[in-house]
N, C-alpha and C positions, 0 to 999 in steps of 0.2 A: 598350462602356462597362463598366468595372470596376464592381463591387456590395461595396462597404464594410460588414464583418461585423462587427458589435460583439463582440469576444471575450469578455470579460467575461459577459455575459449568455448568449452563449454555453455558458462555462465554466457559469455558475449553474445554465442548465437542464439540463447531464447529469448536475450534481451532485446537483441534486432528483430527478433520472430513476431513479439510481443510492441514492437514499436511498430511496424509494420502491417499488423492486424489494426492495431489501435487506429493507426492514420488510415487505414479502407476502409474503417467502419464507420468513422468521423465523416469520412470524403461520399463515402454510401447514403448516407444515412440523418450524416447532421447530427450523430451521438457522440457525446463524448465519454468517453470512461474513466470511471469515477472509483475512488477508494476514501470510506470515509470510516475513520476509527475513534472511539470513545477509551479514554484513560484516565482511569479514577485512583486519586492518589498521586504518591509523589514518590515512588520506588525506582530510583536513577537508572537502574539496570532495562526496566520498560519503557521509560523516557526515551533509552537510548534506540532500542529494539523498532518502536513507533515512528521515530526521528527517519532510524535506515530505510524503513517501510515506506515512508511517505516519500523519500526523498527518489529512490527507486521507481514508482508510482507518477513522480513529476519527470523524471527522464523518458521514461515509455510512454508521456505522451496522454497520464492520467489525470483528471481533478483531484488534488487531494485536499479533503478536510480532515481538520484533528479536533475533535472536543474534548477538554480537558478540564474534567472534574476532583472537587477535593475529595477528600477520603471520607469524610462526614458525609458524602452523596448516599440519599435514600435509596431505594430498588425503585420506588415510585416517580422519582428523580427520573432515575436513567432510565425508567421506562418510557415517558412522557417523552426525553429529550430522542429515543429511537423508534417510537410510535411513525 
């Protein structure tokens, strides 16, 4: 017999898990935790994806930075800018 997960409450408890870790580690430590993503190009579908990502990242309590490059970015570009 299949066991039907509620994801939603799911999703809620790792996001408290993960707000909760964030704030001991901060309170421990004086760290904050940080997410920081580079998007090159203008492909509305990854805009969006990066958007959810970051915004999820600021609820839990994380820095989030976004760099966002043209689609003309060199590889030596974006190497430099994640050196």
């Amino acid at each position: 017999m299949a066991t039907v997960i509620d994801g939603k409450n799911v999703a809620a408890s790792v996001i408290q898990t993960v707000k909760s870790a964030t704030a001991a580690l901060e309170k421990s430590s004086g760290v904050t935790a940080g997410l920081a993503v580079v998007i090159v190009g203008d492909d509305p579908a990854s805009h969006a994806y990066v958007g959810s990502k970051g915004r999820m990242a600021k609820e839990c309590g994380f820095k989030s930075v976004q760099h966002t490059l043209p689609a003309e970015t060199s590889q030596e570009e974006l190497a430099a800018l994640v050196a």
